[in-house]
PDBQT receptor file of N, H, CA, C and O in Angstrom, charges set to zero:
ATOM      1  N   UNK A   1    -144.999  25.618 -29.576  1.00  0.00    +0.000 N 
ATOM      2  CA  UNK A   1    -144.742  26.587 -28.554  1.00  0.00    +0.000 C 
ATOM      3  C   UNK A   1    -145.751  27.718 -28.665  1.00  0.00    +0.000 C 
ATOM      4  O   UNK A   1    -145.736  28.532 -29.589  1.00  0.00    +0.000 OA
ATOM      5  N   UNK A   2    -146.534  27.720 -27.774  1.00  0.00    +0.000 N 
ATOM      6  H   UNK A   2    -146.546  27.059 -27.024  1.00  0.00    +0.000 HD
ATOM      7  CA  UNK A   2    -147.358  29.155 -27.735  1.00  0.00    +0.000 C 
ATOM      8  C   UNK A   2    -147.025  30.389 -26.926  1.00  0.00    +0.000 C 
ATOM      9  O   UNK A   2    -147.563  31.483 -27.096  1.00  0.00    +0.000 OA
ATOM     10  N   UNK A   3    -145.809  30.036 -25.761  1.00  0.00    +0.000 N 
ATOM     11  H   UNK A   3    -145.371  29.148 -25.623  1.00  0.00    +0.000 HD
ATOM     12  CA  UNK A   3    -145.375  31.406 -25.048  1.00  0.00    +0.000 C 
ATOM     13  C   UNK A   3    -144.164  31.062 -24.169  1.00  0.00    +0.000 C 
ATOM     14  O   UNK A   3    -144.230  30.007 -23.538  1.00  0.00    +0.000 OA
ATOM     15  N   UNK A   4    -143.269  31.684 -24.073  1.00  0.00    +0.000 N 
ATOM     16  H   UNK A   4    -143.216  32.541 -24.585  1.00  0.00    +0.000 HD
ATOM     17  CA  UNK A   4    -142.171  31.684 -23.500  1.00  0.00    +0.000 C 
ATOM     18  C   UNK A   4    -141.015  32.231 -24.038  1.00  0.00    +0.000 C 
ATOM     19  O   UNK A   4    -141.233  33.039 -24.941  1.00  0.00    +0.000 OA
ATOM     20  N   UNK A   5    -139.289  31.940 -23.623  1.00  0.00    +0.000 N 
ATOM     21  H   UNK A   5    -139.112  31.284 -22.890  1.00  0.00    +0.000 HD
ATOM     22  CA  UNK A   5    -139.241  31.662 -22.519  1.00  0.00    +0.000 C 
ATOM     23  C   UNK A   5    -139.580  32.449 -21.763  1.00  0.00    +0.000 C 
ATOM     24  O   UNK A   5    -139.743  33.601 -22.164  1.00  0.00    +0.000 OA
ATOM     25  N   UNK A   6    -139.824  32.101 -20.315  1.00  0.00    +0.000 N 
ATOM     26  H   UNK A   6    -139.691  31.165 -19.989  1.00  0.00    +0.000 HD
ATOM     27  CA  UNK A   6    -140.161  32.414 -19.563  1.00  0.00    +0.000 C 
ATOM     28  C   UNK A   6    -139.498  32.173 -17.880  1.00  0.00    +0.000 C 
ATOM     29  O   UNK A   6    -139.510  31.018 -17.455  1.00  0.00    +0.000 OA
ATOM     30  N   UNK A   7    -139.042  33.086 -17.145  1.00  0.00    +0.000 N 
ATOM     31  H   UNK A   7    -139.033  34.024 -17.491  1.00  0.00    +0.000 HD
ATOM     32  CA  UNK A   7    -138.044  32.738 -16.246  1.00  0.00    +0.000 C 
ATOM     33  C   UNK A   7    -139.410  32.668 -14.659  1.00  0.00    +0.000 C 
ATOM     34  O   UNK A   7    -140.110  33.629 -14.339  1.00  0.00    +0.000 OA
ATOM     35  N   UNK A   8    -139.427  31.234 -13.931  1.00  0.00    +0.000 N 
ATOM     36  H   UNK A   8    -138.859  30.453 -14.191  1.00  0.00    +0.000 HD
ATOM     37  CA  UNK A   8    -140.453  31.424 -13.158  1.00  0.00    +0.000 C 
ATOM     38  C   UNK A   8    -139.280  31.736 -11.540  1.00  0.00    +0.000 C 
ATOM     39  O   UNK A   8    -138.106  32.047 -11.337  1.00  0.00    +0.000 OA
ATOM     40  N   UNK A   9    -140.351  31.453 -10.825  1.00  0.00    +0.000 N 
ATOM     41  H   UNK A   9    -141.305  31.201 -10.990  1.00  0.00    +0.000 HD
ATOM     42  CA  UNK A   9    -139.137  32.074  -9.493  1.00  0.00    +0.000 C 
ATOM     43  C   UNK A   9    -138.014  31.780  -8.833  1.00  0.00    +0.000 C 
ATOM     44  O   UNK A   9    -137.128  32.460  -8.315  1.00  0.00    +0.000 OA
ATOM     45  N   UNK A  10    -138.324  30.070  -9.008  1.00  0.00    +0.000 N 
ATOM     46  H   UNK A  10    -139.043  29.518  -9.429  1.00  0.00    +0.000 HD
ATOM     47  CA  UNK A  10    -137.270  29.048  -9.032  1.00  0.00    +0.000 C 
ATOM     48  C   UNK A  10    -135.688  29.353  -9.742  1.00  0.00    +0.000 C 
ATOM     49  O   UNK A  10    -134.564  29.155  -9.281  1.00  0.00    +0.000 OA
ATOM     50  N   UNK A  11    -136.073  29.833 -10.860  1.00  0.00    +0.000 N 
ATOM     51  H   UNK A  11    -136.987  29.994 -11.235  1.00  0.00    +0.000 HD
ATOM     52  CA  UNK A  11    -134.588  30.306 -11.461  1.00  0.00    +0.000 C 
ATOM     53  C   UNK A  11    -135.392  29.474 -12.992  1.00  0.00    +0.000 C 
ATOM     54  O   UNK A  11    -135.450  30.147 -14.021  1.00  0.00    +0.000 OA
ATOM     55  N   UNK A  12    -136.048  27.802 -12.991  1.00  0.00    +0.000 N 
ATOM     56  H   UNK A  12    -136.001  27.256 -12.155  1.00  0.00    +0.000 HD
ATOM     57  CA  UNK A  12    -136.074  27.818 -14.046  1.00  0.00    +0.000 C 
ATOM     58  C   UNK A  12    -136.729  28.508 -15.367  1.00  0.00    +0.000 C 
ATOM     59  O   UNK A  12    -137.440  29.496 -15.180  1.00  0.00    +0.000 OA
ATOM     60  N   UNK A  13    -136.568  28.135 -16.417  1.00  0.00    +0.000 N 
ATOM     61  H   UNK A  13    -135.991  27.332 -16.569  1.00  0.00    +0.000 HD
ATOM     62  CA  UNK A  13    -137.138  28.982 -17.851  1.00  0.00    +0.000 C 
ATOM     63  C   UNK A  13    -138.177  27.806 -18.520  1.00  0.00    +0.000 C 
ATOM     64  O   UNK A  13    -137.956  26.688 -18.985  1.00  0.00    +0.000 OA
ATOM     65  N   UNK A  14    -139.431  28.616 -18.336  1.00  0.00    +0.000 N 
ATOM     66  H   UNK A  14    -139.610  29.524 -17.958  1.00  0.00    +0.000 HD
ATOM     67  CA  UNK A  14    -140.709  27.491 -18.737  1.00  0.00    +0.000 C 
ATOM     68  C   UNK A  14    -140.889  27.815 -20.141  1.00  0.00    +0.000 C 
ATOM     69  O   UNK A  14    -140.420  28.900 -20.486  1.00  0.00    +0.000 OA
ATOM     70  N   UNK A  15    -141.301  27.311 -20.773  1.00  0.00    +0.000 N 
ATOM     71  H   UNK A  15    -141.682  26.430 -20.493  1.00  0.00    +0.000 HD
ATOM     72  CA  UNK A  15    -142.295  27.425 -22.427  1.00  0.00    +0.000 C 
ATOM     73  C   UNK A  15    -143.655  27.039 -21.900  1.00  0.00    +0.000 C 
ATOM     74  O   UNK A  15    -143.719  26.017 -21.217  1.00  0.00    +0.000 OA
ATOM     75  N   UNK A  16    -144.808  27.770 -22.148  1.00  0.00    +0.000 N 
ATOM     76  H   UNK A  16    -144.757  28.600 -22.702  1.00  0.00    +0.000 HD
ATOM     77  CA  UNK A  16    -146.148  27.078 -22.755  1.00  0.00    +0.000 C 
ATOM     78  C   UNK A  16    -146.200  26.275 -24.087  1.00  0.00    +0.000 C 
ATOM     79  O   UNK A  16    -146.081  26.928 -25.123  1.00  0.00    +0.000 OA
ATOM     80  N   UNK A  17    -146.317  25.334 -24.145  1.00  0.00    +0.000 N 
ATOM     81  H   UNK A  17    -146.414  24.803 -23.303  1.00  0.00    +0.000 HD
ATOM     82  CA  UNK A  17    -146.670  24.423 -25.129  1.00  0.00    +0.000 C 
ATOM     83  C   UNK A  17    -148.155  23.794 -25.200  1.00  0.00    +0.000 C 
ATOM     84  O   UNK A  17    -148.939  23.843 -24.253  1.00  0.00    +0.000 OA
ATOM     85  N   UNK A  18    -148.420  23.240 -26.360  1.00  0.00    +0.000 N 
ATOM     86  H   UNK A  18    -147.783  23.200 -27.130  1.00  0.00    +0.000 HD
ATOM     87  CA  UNK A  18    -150.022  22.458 -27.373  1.00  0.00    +0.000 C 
ATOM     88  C   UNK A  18    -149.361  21.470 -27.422  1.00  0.00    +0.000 C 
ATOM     89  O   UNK A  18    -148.278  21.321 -27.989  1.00  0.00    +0.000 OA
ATOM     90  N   UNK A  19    -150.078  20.583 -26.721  1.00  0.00    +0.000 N 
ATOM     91  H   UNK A  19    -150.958  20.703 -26.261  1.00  0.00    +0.000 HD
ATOM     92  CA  UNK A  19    -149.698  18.887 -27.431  1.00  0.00    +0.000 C 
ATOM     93  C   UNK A  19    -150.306  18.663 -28.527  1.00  0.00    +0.000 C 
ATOM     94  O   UNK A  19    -150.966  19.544 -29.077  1.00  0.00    +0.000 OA
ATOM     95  N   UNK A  20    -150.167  17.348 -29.052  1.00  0.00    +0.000 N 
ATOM     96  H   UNK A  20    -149.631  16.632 -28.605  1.00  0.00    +0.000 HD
ATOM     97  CA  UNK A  20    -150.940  17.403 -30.035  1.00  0.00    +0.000 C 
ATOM     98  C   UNK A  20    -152.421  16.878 -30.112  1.00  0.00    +0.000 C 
ATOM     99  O   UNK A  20    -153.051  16.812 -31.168  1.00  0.00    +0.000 OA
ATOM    100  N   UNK A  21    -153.014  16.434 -28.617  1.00  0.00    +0.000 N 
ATOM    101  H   UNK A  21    -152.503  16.487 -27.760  1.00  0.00    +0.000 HD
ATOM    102  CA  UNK A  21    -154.251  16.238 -28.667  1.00  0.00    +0.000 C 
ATOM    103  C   UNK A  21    -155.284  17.578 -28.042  1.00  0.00    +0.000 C 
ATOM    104  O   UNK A  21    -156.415  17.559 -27.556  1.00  0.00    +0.000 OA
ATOM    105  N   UNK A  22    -154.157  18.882 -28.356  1.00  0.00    +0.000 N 
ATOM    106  H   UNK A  22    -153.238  18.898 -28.751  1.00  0.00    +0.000 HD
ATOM    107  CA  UNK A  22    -154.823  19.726 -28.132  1.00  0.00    +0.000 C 
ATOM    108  C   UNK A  22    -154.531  20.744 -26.360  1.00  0.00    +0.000 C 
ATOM    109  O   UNK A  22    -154.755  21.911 -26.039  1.00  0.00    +0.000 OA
ATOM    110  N   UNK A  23    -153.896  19.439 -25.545  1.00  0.00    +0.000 N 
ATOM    111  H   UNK A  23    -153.714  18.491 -25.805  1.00  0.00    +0.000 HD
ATOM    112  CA  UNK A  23    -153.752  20.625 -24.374  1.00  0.00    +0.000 C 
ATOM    113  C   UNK A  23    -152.552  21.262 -24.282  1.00  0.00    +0.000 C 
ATOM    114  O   UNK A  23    -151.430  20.866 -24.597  1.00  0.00    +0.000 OA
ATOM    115  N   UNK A  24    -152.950  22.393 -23.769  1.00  0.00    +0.000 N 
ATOM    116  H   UNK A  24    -153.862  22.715 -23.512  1.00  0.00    +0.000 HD
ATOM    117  CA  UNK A  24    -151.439  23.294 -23.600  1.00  0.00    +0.000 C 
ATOM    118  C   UNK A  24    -151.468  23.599 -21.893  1.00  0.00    +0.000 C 
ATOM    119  O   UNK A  24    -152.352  23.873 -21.081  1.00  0.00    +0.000 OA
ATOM    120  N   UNK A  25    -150.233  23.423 -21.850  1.00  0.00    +0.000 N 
ATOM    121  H   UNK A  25    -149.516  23.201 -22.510  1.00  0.00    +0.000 HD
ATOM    122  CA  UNK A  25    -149.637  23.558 -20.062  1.00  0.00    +0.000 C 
ATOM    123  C   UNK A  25    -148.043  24.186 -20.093  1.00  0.00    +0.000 C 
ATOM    124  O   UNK A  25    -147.642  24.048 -21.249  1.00  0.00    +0.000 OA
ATOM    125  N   UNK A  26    -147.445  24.550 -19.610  1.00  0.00    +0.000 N 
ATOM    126  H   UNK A  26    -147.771  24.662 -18.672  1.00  0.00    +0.000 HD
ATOM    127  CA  UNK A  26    -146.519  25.081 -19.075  1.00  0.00    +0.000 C 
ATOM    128  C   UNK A  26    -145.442  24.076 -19.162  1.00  0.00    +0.000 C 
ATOM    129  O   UNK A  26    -145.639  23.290 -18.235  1.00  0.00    +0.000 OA
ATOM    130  N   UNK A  27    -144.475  23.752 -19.783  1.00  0.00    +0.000 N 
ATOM    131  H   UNK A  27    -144.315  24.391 -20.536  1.00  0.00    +0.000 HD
ATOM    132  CA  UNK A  27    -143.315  22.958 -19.395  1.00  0.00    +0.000 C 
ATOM    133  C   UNK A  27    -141.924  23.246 -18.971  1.00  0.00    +0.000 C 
ATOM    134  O   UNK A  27    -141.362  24.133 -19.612  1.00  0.00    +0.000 OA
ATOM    135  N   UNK A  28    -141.244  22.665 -18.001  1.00  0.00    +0.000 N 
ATOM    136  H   UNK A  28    -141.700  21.944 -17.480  1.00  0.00    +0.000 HD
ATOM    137  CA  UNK A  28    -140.186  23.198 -17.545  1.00  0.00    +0.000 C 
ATOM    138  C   UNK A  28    -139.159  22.634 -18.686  1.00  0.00    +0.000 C 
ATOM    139  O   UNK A  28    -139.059  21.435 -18.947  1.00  0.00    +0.000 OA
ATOM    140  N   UNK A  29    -138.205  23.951 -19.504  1.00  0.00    +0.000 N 
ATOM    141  H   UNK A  29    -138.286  24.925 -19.292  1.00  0.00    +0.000 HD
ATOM    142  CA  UNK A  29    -136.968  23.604 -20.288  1.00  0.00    +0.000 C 
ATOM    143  C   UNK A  29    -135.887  22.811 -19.659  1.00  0.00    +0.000 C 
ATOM    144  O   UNK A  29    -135.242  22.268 -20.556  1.00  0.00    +0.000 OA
ATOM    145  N   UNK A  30    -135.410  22.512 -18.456  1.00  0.00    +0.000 N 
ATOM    146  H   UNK A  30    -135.933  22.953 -17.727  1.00  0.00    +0.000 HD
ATOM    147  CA  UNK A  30    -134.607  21.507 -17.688  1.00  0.00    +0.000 C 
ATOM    148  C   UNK A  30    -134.235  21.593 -16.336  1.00  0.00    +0.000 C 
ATOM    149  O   UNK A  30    -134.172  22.699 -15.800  1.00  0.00    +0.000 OA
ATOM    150  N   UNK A  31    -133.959  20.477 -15.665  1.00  0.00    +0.000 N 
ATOM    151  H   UNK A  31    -134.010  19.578 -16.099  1.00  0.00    +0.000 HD
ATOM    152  CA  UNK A  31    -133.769  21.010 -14.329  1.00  0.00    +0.000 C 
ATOM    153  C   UNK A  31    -132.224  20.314 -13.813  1.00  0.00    +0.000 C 
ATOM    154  O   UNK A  31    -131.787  19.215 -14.155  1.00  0.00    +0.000 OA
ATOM    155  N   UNK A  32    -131.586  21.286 -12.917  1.00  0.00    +0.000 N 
ATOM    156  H   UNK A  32    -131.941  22.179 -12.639  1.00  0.00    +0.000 HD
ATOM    157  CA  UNK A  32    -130.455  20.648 -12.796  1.00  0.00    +0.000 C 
ATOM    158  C   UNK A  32    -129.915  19.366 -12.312  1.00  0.00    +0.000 C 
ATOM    159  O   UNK A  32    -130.651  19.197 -11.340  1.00  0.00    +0.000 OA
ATOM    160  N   UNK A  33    -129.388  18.687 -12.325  1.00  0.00    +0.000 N 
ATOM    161  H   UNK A  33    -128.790  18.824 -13.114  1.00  0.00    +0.000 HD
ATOM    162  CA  UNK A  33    -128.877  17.457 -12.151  1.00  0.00    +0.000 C 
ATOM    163  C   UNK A  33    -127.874  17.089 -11.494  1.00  0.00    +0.000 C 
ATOM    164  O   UNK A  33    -127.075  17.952 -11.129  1.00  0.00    +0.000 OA
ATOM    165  N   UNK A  34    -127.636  15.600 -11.147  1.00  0.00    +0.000 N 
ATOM    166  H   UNK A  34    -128.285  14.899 -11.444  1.00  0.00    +0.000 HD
ATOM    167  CA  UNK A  34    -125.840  15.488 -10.272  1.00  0.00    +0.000 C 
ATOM    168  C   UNK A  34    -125.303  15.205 -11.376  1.00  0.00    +0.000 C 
ATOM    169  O   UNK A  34    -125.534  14.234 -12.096  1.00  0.00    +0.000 OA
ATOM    170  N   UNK A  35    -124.126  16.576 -11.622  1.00  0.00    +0.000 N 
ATOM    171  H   UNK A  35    -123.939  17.365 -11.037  1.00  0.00    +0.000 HD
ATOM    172  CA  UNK A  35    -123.195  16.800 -12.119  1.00  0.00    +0.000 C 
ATOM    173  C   UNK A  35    -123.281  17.033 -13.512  1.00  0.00    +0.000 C 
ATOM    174  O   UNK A  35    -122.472  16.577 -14.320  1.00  0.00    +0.000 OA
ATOM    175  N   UNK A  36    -124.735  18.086 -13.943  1.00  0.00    +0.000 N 
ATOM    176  H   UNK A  36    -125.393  18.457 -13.287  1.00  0.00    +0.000 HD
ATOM    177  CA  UNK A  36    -125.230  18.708 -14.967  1.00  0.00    +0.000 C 
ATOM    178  C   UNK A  36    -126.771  18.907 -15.092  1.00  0.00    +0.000 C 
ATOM    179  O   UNK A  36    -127.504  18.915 -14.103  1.00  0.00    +0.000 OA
ATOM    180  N   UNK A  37    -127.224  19.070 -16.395  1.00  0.00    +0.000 N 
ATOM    181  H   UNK A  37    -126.629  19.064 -17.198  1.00  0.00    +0.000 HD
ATOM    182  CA  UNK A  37    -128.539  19.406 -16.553  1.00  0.00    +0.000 C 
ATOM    183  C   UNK A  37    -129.349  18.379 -17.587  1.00  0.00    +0.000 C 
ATOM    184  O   UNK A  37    -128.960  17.857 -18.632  1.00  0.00    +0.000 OA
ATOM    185  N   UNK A  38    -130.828  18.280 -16.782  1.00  0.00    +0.000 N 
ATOM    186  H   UNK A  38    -131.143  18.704 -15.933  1.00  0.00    +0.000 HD
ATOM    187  CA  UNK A  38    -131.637  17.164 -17.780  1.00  0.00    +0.000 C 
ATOM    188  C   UNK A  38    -132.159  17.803 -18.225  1.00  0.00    +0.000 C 
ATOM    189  O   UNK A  38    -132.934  18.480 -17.549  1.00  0.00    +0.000 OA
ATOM    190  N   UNK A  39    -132.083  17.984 -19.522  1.00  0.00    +0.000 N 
ATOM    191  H   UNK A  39    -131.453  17.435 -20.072  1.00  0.00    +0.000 HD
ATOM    192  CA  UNK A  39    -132.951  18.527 -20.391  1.00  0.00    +0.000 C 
ATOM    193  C   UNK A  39    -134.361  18.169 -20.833  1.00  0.00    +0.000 C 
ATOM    194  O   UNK A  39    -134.422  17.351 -21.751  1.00  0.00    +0.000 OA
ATOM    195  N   UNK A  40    -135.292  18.549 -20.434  1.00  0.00    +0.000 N 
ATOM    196  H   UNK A  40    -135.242  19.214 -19.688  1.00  0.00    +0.000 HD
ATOM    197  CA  UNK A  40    -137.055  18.076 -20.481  1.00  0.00    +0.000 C 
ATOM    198  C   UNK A  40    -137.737  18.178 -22.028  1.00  0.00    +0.000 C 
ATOM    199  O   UNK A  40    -138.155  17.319 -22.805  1.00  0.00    +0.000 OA
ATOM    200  N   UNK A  41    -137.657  19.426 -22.079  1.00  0.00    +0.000 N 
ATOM    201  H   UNK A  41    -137.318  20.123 -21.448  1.00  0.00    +0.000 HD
ATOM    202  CA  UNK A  41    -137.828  19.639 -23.398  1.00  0.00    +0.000 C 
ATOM    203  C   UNK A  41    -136.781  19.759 -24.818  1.00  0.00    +0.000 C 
ATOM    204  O   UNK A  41    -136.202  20.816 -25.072  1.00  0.00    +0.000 OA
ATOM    205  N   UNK A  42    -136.624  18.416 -25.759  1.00  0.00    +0.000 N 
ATOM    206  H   UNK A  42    -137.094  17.558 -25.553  1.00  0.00    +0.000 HD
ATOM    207  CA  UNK A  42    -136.160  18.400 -26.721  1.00  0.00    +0.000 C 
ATOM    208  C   UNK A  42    -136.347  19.255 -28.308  1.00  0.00    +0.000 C 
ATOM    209  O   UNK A  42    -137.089  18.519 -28.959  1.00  0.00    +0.000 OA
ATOM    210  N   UNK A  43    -136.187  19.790 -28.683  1.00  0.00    +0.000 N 
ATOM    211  H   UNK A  43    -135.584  20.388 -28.154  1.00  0.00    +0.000 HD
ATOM    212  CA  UNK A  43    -136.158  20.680 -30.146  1.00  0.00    +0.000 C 
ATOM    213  C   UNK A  43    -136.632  19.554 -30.941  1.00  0.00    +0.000 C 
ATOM    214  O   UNK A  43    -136.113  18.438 -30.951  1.00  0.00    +0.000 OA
ATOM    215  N   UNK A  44    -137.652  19.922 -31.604  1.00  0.00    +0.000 N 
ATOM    216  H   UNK A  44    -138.073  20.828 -31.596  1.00  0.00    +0.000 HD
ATOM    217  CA  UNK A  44    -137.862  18.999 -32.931  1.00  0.00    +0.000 C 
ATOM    218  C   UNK A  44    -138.071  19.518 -34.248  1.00  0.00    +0.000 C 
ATOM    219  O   UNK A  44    -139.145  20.109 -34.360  1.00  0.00    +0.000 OA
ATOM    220  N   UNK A  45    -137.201  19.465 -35.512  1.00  0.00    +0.000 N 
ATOM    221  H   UNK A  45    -136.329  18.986 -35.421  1.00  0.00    +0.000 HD
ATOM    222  CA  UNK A  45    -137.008  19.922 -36.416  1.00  0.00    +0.000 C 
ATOM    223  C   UNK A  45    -138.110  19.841 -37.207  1.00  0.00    +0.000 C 
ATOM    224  O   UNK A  45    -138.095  20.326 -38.338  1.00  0.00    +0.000 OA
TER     225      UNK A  45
């Protein structure tokens, strides 16, 4: 994670993230769903 959260206009909450071959882009934390939320970005210990 290099920056976030971050609330964009939509309502959702982005992170900047580094992959690991080096690029970093903006990822959306989840978007809502029928009859809950998909979570995009997983936590890794």
């Amino acid at each position: 994670m290099l920056e976030g959260p971050a609330t964009g206009p939509e309502g959702y909450t982005w992170w900047r993230i580094r992959t690991d071959d080096g690029r970093s882009r903006w990822a959306v934390e989840g978007v809502p769903e029928t009859g809950g939320f998909l979570q995009t970005l997983i936590p890794v210990p």
